[in-house]
MARKE-319402 format. One record per residue: residue in three letters; x, y, z of N, C-alpha, C in turn. Coordinates in steps of 0.1 Angstrom, whole numbers. Each point is the difference from the previous one (the first is absolute). Example, Ala and Ser with C-alpha at 12.3 -4.5 7.8 and 13.67 -1.06 7.14 Angstrom:
BEGIN
 residuo   npx   npy   npz  capx  capy  capz   cpx   cpy   cpz
     ALA   132   -57    78    -9    12     0     9    12     0
     SER    -4    11    -7     9    11     0    -8    11     8
% end
This chain:
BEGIN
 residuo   npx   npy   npz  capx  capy  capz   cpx   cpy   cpz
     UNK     8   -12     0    -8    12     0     9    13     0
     UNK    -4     8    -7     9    16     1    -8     8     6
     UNK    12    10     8    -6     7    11    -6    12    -7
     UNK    -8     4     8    -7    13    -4     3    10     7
     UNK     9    10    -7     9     9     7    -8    18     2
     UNK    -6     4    10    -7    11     0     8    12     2
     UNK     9     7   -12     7    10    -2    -3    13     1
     UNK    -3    10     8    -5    10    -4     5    11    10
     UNK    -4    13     0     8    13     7   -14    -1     9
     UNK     6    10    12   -13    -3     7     7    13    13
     UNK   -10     9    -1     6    13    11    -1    -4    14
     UNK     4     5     5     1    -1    12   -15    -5    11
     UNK    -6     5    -4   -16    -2     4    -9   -10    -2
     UNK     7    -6   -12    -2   -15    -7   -10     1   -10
     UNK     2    13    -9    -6    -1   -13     6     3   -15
     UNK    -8    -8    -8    12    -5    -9     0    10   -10
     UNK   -15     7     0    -1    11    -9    -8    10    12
     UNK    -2    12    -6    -8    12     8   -15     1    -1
     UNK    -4    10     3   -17     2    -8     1    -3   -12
     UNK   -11    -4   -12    -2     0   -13    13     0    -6
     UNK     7   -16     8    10    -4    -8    12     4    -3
     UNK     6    16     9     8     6    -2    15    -7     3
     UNK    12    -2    -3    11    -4     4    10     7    -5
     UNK    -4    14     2     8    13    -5    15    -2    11
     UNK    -5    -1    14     6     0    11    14    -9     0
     UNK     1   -10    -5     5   -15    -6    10     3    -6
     UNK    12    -1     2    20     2    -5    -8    -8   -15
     UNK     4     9   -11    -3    -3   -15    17    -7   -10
     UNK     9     8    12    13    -5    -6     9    -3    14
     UNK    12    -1    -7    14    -4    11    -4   -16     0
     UNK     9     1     9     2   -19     9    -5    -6     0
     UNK   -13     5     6    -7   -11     1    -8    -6    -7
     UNK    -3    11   -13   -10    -1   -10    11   -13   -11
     UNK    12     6     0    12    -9    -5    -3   -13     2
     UNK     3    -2    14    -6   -12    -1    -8   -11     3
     UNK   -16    11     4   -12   -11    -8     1     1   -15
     UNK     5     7    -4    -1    -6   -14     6   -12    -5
     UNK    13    -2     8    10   -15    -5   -12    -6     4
     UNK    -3     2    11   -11   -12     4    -8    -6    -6
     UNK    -4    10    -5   -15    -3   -13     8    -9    -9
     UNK    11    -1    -4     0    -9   -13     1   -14     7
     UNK     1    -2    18     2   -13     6   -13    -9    -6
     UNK   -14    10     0   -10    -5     4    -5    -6   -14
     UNK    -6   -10     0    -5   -13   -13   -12     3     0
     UNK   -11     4     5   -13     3     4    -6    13     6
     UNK   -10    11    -5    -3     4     9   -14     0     5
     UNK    -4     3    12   -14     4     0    -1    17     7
     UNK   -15     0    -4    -1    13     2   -17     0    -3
     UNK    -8    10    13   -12     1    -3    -1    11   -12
     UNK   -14     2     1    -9    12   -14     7    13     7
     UNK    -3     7     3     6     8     6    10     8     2
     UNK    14    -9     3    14    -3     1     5     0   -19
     UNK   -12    -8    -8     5     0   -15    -3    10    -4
     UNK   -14     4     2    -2    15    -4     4    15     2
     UNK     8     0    10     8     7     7    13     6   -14
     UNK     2   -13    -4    11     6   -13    -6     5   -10
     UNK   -13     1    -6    -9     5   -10     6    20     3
     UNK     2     3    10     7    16    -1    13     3    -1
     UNK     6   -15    -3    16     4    -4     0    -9   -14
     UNK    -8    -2    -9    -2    -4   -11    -1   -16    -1
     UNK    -3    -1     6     1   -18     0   -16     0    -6
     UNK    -1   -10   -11   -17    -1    -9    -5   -15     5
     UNK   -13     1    -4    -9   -11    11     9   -16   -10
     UNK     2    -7     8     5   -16    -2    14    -2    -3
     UNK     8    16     1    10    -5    -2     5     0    11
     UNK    15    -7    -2     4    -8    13    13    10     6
     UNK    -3     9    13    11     7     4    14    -5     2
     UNK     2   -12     0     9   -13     6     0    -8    -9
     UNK     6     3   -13     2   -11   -15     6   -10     4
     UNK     8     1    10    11   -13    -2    -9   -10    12
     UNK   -11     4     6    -3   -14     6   -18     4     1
     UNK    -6   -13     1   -10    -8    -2    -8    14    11
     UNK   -14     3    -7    -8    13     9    -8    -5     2
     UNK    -3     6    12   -18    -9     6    -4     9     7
     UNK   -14     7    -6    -6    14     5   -15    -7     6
     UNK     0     4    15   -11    -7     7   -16     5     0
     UNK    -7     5   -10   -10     6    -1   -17    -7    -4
     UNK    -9     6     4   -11    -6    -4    -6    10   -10
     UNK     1    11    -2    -3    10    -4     5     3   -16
     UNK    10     1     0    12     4   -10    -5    -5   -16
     UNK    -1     7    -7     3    -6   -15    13     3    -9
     UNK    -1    -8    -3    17     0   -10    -3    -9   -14
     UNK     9    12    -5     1    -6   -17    -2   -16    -1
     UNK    -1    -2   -13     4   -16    -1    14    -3    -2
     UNK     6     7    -2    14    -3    -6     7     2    14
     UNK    -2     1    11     7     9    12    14   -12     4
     UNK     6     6     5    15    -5     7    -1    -6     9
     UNK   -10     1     7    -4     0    16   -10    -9    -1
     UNK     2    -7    15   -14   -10     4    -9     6    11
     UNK   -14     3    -6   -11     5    10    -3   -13     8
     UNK     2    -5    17    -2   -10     7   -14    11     6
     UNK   -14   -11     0   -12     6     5     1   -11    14
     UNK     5   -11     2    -4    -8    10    17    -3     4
     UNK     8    12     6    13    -4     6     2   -10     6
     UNK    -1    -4     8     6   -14     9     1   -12    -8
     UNK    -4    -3    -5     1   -15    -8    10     6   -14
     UNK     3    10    -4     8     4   -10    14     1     6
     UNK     0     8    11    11     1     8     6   -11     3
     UNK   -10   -10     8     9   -11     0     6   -11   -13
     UNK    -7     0    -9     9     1   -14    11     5    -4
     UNK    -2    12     1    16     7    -1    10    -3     8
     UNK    -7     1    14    13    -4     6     7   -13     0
     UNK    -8   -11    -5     7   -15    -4     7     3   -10
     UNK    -4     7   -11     0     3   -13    21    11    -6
     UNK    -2    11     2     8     7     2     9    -1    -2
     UNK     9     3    -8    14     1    -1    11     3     9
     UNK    -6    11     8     6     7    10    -7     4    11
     UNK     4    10    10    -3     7    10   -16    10    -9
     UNK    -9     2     9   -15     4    -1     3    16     6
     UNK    -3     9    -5     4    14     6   -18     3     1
     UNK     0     3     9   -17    12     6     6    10     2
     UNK    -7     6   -14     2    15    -3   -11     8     7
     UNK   -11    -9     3    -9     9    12   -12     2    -6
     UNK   -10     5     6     2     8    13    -9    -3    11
     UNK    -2     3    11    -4     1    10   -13   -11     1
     UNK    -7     0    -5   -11    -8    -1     1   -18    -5
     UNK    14     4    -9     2   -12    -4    16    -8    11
     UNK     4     8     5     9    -4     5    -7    -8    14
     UNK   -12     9    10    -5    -5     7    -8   -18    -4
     UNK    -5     1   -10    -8   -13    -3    12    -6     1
     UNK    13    -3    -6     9    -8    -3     8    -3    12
     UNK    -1    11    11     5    -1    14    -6    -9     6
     UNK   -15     1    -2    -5    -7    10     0   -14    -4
     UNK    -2    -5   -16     2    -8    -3    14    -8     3
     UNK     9     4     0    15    -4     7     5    -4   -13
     UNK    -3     9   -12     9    -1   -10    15    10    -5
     UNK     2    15    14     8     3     0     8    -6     3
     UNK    13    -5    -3    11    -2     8    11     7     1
     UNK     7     9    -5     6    12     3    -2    16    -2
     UNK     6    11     8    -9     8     1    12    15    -4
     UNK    -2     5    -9    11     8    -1    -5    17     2
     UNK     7     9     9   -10     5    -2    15    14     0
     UNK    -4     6    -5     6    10    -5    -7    15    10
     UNK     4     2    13    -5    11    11     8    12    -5
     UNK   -13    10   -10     3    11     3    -3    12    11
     UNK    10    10     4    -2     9    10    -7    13    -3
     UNK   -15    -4    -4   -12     5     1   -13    -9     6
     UNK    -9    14     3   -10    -2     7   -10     2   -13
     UNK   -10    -9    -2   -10     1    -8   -18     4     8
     UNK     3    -7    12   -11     3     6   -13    -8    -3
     UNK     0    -8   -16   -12    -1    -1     4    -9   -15
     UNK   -11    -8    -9     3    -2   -13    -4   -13     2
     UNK     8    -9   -11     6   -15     3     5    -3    11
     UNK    -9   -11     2    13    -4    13     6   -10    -4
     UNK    12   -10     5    11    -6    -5   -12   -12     1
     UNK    -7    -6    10   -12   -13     5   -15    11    -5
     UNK    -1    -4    -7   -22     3     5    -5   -13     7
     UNK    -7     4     8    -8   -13     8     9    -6    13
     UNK    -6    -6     3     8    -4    12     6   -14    -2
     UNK    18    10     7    11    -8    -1     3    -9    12
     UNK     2   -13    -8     0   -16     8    16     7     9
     UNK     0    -5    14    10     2     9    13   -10    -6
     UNK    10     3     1    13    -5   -13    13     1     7
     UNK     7   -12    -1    15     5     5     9     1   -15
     UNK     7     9     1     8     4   -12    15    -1     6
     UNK     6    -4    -6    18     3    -3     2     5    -6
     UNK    16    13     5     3    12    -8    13   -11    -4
     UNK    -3    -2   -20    11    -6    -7     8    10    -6
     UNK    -3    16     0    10    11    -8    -2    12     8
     UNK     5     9     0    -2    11     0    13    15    -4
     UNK    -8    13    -3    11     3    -5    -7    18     7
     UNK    11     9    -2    -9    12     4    12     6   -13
     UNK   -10    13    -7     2     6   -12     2    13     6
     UNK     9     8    -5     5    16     5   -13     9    -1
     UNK   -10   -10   -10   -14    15    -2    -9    -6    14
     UNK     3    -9     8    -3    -2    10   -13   -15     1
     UNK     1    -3   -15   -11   -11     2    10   -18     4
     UNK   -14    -2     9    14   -13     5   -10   -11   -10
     UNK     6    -9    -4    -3   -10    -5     4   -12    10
     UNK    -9   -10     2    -6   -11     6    -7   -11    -4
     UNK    11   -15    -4   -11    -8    -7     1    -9    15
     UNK   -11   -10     3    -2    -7     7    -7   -12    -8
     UNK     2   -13     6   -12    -9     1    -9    -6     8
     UNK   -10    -7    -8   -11    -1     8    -2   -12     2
% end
């Protein structure tokens, strides 16, 4: 089975975006951004809710195509329509797909998020490592990193690193 790695920046207050999706707040360059990006090419799979996909629609990304060419996309929506030709796989019934992939998979599974989908998959006990990229802001409000209520969890710190713009990075497992 490949792990399902939930990668994302997350302020201090533990939200992953702001009000109406804002992540203005969020280091766009330097170090760290450096290297989640190596990172991205680790991952063989991604998932990602409606939401979190649509999210790229204001930085040019067009409906079905795949933000993450080099590995297998799985956008978790009930809602969503997409081309026929699309890049991407619309999953309407996650769990039974998920667990396909993860038998399935070439590689490591990256959860690109967000909040609503990361909680189902928490609870489900399909995360197993947790990367989380603490920046030093206060959002107050937005996404939160869990929606719903989070199962009580022991974690191990397997990395960590602190960056001069002041965000500490922390992967653990679960």
């Amino acid at each position: 089975m490949q792990p399902i790695i939930y990668d994302v920046a997350v302020s201090a207050d533990g939200y992953i975006a702001g009000a109406s999706g804002d992540v203005s707040l969020f280091p766009h360059t330097g170090e760290v951004v450096d290297d989640y990006t190596a990172r991205l090419q680790t991952y063989a799979a991604v998932i990602m809710g409606r939401a979190t996909y649509e999210f790229g629609y204001a930085f040019g990304l067009k409906p079905g195509q795949n933000p993450y060419p080099w590995a297998q996309s799985l956008v978790i929506s009930k809602t969503m329509d997409l081309p026929t030709d699309a890049q991407i796989e619309k999953v309407t019934d996650p769990m039974p797909r998920i667990e396909t992939l993860r038998a399935e998979a070439a590689g490591p599974i990256y959860l690109c998020g967000g909040g609503i989908l990361a909680g189902l998959l928490l609870r489900a006990g399909y995360i197993t490592h947790l990367r989380l990229k603490r920046a030093p802001i206060l959002l107050g409000q937005g996404v939160p990193l869990f929606t719903g209520e989070v199962p009580a969890r022991q974690m191990q710190l397997t990395d960590h690193r602190i960056y001069e713009s002041g965000v500490i990075y922390q992967e653990y497992t679960l």
